[in-house]
N, C-alpha and C positions, 0 to 999 in steps of 0.2 A: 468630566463625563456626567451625563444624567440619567435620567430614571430608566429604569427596565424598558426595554423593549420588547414586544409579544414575540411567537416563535418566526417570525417571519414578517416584521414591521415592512409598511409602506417604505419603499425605496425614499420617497421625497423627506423625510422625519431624518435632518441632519443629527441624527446623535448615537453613541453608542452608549449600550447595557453596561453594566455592574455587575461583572459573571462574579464577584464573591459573595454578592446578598446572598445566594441562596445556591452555594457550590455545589453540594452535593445533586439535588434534584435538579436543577440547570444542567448538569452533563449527562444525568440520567439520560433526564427528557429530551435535548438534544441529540444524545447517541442513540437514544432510541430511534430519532429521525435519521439519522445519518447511518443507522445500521440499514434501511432501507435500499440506499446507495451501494452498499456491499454485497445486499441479497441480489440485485439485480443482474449482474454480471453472473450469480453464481445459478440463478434462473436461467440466464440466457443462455448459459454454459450446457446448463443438462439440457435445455431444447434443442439448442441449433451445434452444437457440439456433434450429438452423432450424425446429424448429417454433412457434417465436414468431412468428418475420418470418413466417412462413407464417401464421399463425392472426392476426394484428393485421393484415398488409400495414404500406407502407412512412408514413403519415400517421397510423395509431394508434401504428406502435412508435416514431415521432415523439414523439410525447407519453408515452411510457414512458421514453424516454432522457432528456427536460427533469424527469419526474418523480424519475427517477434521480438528479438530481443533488440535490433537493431533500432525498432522503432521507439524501445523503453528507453536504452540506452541516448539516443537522439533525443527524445522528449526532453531526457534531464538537463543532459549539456547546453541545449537551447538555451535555458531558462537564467542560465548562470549563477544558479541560487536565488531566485526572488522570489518564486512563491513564501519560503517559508519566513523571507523576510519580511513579503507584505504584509502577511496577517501581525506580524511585530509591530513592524511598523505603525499598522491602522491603530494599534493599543497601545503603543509606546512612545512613540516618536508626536511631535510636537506639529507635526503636519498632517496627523493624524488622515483619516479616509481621503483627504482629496488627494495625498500623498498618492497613499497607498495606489487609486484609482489610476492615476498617473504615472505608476510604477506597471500598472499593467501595460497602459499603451509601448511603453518603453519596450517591456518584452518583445512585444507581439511586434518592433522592429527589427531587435537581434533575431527573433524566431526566423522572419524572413531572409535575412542575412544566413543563418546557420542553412538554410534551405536550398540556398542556390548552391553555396558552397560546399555541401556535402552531395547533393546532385554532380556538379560537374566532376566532384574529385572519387566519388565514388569506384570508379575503375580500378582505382589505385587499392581501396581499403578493404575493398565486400569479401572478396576471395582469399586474405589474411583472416578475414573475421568469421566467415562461414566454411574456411574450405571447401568453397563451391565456386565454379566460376561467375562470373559478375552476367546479371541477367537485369530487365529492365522491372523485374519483381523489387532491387534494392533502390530503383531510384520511387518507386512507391511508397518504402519504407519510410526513406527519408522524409516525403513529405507527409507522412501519417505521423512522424515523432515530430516534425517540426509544430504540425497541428495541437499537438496535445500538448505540448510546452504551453502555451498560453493558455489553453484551456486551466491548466496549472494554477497558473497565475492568477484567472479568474475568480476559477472556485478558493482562492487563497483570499480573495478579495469578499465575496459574499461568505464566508466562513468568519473572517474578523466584523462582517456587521452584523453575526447569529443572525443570519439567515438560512436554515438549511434547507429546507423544501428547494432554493432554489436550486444549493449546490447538489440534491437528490434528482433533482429534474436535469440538470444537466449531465450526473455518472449515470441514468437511465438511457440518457440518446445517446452517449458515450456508448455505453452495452450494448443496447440493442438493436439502435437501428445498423450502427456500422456492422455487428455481427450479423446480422440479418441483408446489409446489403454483400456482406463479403459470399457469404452461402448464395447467395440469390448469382451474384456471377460464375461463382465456385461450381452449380450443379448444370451451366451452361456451357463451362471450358473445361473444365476438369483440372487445373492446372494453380500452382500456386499464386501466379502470378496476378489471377483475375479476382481471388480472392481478398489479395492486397490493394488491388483498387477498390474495389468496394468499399473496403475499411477505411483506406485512407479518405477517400473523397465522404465519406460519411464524417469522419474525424470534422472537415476541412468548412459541411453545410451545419453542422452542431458549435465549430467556432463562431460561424456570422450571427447567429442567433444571439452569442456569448456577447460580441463585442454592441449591436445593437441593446441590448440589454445595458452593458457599463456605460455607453454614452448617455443612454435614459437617466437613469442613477446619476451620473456624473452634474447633473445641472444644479443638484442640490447639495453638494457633500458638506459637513463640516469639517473644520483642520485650515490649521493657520497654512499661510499660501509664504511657505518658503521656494529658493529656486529650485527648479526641475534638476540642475545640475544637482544640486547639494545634497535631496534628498536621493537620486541615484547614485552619490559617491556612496553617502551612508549605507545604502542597503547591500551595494555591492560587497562594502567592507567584510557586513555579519553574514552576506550570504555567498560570496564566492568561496570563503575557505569552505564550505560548505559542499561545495560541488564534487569533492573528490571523496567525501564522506556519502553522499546522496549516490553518487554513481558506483559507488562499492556496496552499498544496500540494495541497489537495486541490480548490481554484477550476479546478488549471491543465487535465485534462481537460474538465471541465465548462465553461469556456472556450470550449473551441475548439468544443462540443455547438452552447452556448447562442447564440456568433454565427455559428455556420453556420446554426442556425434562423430568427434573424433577418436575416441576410441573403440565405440560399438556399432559405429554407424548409423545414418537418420532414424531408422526403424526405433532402436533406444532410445535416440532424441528424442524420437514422439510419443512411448511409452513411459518417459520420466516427466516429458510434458505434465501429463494426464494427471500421473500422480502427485505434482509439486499443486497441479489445478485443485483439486479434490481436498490433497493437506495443507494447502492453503486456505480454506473456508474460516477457521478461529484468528489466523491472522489480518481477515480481511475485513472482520467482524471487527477485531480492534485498531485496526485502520478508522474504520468508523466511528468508534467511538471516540477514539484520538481525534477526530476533526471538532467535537464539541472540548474534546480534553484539554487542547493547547492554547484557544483562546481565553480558557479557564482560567490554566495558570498566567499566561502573560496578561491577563487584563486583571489579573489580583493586585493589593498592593505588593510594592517591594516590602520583604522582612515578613510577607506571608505566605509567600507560595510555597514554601515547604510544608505549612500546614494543609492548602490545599491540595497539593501531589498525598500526604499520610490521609486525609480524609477521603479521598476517590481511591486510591489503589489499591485496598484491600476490596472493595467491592468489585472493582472492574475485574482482578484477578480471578475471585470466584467464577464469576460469569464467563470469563474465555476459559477458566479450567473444563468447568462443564460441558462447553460449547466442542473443547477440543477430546474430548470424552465420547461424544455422542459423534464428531466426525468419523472418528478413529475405528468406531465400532461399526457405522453404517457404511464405511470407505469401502467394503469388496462389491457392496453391491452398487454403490455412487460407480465404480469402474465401468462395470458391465453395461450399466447403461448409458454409458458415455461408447463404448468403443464395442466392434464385437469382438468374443473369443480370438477369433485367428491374431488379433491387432496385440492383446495384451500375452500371448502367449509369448513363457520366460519373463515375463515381466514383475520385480522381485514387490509384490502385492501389498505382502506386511509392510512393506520399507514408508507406508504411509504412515504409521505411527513415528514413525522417526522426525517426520516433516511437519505433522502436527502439535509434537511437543517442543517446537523452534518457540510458538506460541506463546510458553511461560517466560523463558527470560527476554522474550522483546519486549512486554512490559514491562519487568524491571529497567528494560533500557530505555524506554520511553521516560519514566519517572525520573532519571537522571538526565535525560539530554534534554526534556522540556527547561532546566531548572539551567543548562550549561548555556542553552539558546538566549535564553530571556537576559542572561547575562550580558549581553552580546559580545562573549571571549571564544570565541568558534574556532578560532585558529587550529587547536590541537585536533579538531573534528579532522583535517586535511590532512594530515599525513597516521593517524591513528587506523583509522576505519578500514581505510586500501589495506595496512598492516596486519589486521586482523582478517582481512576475506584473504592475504594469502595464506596465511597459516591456517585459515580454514579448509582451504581450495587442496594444499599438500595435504592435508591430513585425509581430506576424501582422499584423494590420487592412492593415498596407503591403502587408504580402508577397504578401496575398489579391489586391490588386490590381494584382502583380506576374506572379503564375503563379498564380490562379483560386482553388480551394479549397482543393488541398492548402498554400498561405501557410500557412491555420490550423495545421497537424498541425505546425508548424513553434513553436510555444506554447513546448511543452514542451521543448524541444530547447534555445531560448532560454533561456527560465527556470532551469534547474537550470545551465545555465553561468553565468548571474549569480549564482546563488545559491554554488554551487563555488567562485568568488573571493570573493563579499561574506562568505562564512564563514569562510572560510583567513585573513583580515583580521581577525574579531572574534574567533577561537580563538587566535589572536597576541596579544589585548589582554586579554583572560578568564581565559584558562586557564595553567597557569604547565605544562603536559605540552608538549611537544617531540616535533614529530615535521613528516614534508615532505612536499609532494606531486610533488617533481621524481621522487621513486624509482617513481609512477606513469605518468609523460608518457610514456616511451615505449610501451607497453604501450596508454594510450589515445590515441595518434597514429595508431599503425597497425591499431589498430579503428575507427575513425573513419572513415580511408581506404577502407579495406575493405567496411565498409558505404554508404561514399559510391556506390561500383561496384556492385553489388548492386542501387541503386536505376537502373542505366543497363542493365538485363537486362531481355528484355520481359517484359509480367505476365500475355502472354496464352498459350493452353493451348501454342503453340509452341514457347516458351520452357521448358515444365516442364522437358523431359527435363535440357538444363543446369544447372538449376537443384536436380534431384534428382540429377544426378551432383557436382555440388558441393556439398552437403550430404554426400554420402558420403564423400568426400575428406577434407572436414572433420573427420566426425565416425572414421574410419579414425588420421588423423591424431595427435587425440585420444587414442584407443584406445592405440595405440603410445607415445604420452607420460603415458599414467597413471602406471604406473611410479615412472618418474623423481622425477612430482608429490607421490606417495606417501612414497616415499625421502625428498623434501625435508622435509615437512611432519613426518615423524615422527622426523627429525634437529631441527627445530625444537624437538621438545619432549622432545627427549634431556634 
C-alpha cells in the first residue's frame, strides 16, 4: 500500500491509505464524517415521521413496520455476506480494490436473482412472517431489500477506499429522498402499500446512481487481476457463515416489532416501532463510527490490531455513553413529536432507556468481532449469534409477562450482552491479536447506572423541565472536557 489518501481521494488515484499512521485521529475524523450518515435518517425521522403516523394512522403504519422488517431482512440475505467481506477484501486480499469492485458487480446479480424469487414465492411466506394476508405491499418490499443489498455492497466498497463523503452522500438519498417519496404517495392513498412504493422505487433510482459511480471508479482500480471465480469463492468463504450472524443482528429489532404484533396487535408494533427509532440514535451514531472503525483495524498490520481496537475503544466508548445519556433524557419529548398523544397512549415510555443502553455492550462487541473477522475464522459467527437472539427473544416473551410490553424493548439489551461475552470467548480462540475488555468496565458500569436512573424520571410533559436541564449539564460538562479529550487523542498519535 502507499501514502495517505486525503478524506475523499479522486476516484482515479489507484491506491489505498495507511489507516495505522495516524489510528487514532483517522477514525476520529472519519466517524466524524460518517456520523453525518447516521444524523440523516435520524433528521429525516423527526420530519417526515409525523407525517406518516398521520397520514397511515396507527393499524396501516402497523403493517409498514412488519413490512420494514421484511425489506431489512431481504437486504441481508441478498447480499450473501459480501459487504463486509469486500471492505476485507479491498485491505487484505491480494486482489485488493479491483477485487473488491468486482465483488460488487457479483452481488448486484444475486440481488437480482434473490428478487424475482422472493417476488414470485412471496404468497407462500408474507402471511407466516407478518400474520397478515399477502398484499401487493410485500412484493414492494421485496424489491426495496433487494435494492439496498447492493447498495450494501457499495458503500462496503467506497468505505475500504476511505472514502466517506461518498458513502454519506449515498445513506443521505438512502433517508431522504425514499422517505420523502414514500410520505409524498403515503398522503395521496392513505394506505401502506403506496408508501412502500415510494420507498422502494427510491431505493432502486439511488442504486443507478451507486452502480454508474463503481463503473467510473472501476477503470482505474489497483489490485493484482486474480480470477473472478477465485476471489468470489474466497469471499463467500469469510462471508457466508456470516449471514446467519448478520441476519440475527439485524432479527433483534424486528423481534421485538414482530411479537409485539402478535401479541398486542399492530397498534404495539407501531408504538415499539417508534421507540426502538428514538433508542436507537447512540447505536446508530456507532454504526457510523464503526464504518471508519473496521477499515481501521483490518488495514492495520497483523500482530497489531489489538493495539489499535485498545487505542480507539475507550474513546469511542465515552462518546456513545454520553450520546446514549443525552437520548435517554430527551426521548419523551423525541416521542411526542414523532407521533400524537392518542398514537402513544399505553405506550411503556420509559422502556427507551432500556433500548438505549443495548448501546454499551455493542461496542464491546464490536471490538471483538472486528479482531474475529479480520481473522477470516467466521465460522463460529453462524451458528453462535441465532443462539444468542433466541435466548434473548425467550427472555423478552418472560419479561413481557413480567412488566407488560416494554419486557420486549428489553431484546436487545439482552442480546448484545450475550453476544459481548460469546465473542471475547471466540476472539480468544481465532485470533492470535491481544487486547481486553477490563480497560472498558468501568466506563460501562457507570453508563449503565446512569441510564438505569434516567428510566425512574417521569416521561410526562412534567418531567421535561429536569430532564432538559440535565441534558444541559450533561452536555456543559462535556464542553469543558473536550479539551482535555483532544490533548489525549493527539498524544496518542504523537
Amino acid at each position: 500500500m502507499t501514502s495517505s489518501l486525503g478524506d475523499d481521494e479522486s476516484p482515479d488515484v489507484p491506491t489505498v491509505p495507511m489507516p495505522h499512521a495516524s489510528t487514532a485521529m483517522r477514525t476520529a475524523r472519519h466517524g466524524a464524517i460518517y456520523a453525518v450518515a447516521s444524523v440523516a435518517p435520524v433528521l429525516t425521522a423527526v420530519i417526515i415521521t409525523p407525517g406518516i403516523t398521520r397520514a397511515l394512522g396507527p393499524a396501516e403504519y402497523g403493517v409498514v413496520a412488519t413490512h420494514l422488517v421484511i425489506i431489512q431482512t431481504l437486504s441481508l440475505l441478498a447480499t450473501l455476506g459480501l459487504p463486509g467481506a469486500i471492505t476485507r477484501h479491498a485491505l487484505i486480499e491480494q486482489s485488493g480494490l479491483r477485487g473488491a469492485a468486482r465483488l460488487v458487480w457479483q452481488s448486484a446479480g444475486v440481488a437480482g436473482a434473490v428478487a424475482v424469487l422472493g417476488a414470485l414465492t412471496s404468497p407462500l411466506w408474507v402471511s407466516a412472517a407478518t400474520a397478515r394476508p399477502w398484499s401487493v405491499a410485500a412484493g414492494f418490499a421485496v424489491l426495496g431489500g433487494a435494492a439496498l443489498s447492493v447498495t450494501a455492497s457499495y458503500q462496503a466498497f467506497v468505505r475500504a477506499r476511505y472514502q466517506p463523503w461518498r458513502f454519506v452522500a449515498g445513506s443521505a438519498a438512502l433517508s431522504i429522498v425514499a422517505q420523502a417519496s414514500g410520505l409524498l404517495l403515503a398522503r395521496q392513498q392513505h394506505e401502506a402499500a403506496a408508501y412502500l412504493l415510494g420507498l422502494s422505487a427510491a431505493y432502486l433510482a439511488v442504486l443507478a446512481v451507486m452502480l454508474v459511480d463503481l463503473a467510473r471508479q472501476g477503470r482505474t482500480l489497483a489490485g493484482r487481476a486474480n480470477r473472478a471465480s477465485s476471489d468470489l469463492k474466497d469471499a463467500l468463504l469469510v462471508g457466508l457463515p456470516t449471514v446467519p450472524h448478520s441476519l440475527a443482528l439485524l432479527l433483534v429489532p424486528g423481534a421485538v416489532v414482530l411479537l409485539a404484533n402478535r401479541t398486542s396487535g399492530s397498534h404495539a408494533a407501531g408504538q415499539l416501532q417508534l421507540i426502538l427509532l428514538v433508542g436507537s440514535a447512540p447505536a446508530l451514531a456507532l454504526g457510523a463510527l464503526n464504518n471508519a472503525w473496521a477499515p481501521t483495524v483490518y488495514g492495520a498490520r497483523e500482530g497489531t490490531r489489538g493495539d489499535v481496537v485498545a487505542t480507539t475503544s475507550r474513546l469511542m466508548l465515552v462518546g456513545v455513553c454520553v450520546l446514549s445519556l443525552v437520548t435517554a433524557l430527551l426521548s419523551p419529548i423525541a416521542l411526542r413529536i414523532l407521533a400524537p398523544e392518542s398514537f402513544l397512549t399505553g405506550a411503556p415510555i420509559w422502556s427507551v432507556s432500556l433500548v438505549v443502553a443495548t448501546s454499551v455492550p455493542t461496542l464491546v462487541y464490536l471490538c471483538n468481532v472486528h479482531l474475529v473477522f479480520s481473522s477470516g475464522r467466521t465460522s463460529a459467527l453462524a451458528w453462535l449469534t441465532p443462539i444468542n437472539l433466541a435466548v434473548a427473544t425467550l427472555a423478552g416473551l418472560l419479561l413481557r409477562h413480567v412488566v407488560g410490553l416494554a419486557g420486549l424493548t428489553l431484546i436487545p439489551l439482552v442480546f448484545y450482552s450475550l453476544q459481548a461475552a460469546a465473542l471475547a470467548i471466540v476472539r480468544r480462540r481465532v485470533s492470535r491479536e491481544r487486547w481486553s475488555e477490563r480497560s472498558l468496565l468501568v466506563i460501562a458500569g457507570a453508563a449503565i447506572a446512569m441510564l438505569s436512573l434516567t428510566g425512574l424520571l417521569p416521561t410526562s410533559p412534567s418531567g421535561y423541565p429536569a430532564r432538559i436541564l440535565l441534558t444541559a449539564a450533561l452536555v456543559l460538562v462535556c464542553l469543558m472536557a473536550r479539551r482535555r479529550a483532544l490533548a489525549h487523542l493527539r498524544g496518542m498519535n504523537a
